[in-house]
N, C-alpha and C positions, 0 to 999 in steps of 0.2 A: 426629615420626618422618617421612621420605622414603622413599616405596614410587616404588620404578622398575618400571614397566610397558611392556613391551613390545609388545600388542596395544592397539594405538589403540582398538577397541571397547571394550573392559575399561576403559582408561585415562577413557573419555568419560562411563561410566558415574555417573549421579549428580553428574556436574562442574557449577557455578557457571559458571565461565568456562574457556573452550577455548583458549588460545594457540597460534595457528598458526606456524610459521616459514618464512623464505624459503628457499627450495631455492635453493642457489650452482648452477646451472646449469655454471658452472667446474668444479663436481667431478665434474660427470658426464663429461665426457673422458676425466678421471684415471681411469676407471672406480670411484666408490668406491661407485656404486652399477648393479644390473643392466641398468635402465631408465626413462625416464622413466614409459612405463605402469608399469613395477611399484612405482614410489614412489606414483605416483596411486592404485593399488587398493589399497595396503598402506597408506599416510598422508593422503592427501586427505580433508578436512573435509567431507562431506556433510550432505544435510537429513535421510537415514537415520539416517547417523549422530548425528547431533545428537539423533534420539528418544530417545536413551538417556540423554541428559543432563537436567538437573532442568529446570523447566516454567522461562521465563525467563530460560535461561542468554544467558550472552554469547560470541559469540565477538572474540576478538584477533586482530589479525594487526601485528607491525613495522613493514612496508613497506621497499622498494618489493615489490607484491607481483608475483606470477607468475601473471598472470589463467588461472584454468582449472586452478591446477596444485597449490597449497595447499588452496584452497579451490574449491570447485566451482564453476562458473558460474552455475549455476539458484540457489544458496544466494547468491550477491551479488547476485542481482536482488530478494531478498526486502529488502522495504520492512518497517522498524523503526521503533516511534513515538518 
């Protein structure tokens, strides 16, 4: 079964691994989204956010990524064994 979640916290909850995506930067023109801050407070991968996930999770990202914008800055400077 596939549950679609809509709130990123909820979503992160209990997660293994976090798959981030690249923001097309392109679409923000099109207006298909408000702003670049509000995808950041609403979608951006934090290390807050992350407590909610299970001890050890991983996260993903595609590439190329958008430093600062998927993922948080201070969360890519954390050193992983």
């Amino acid at each position: 079964m596939v549950k679609v979640e809509t709130d990123l916290d909820k979503a992160i909850e209990d997660a293994d691994v976090v798959m981030a995506l690249r923001l097309q930067q392109e679409r923000q023109q099109a207006g298909f989204l408000p702003s670049l801050r509000e995808y950041i407070r609403r979608w951006q991968v934090t290390g807050s956010r992350l407590e909610r996930a299970k001890p050890g999770n991983m996260v993903m990202h595609p590439g190329p990524m958008n430093e600062g914008i998927e993922i948080s800055k201070m969360l890519l400077m954390v050193e992983t064994p």
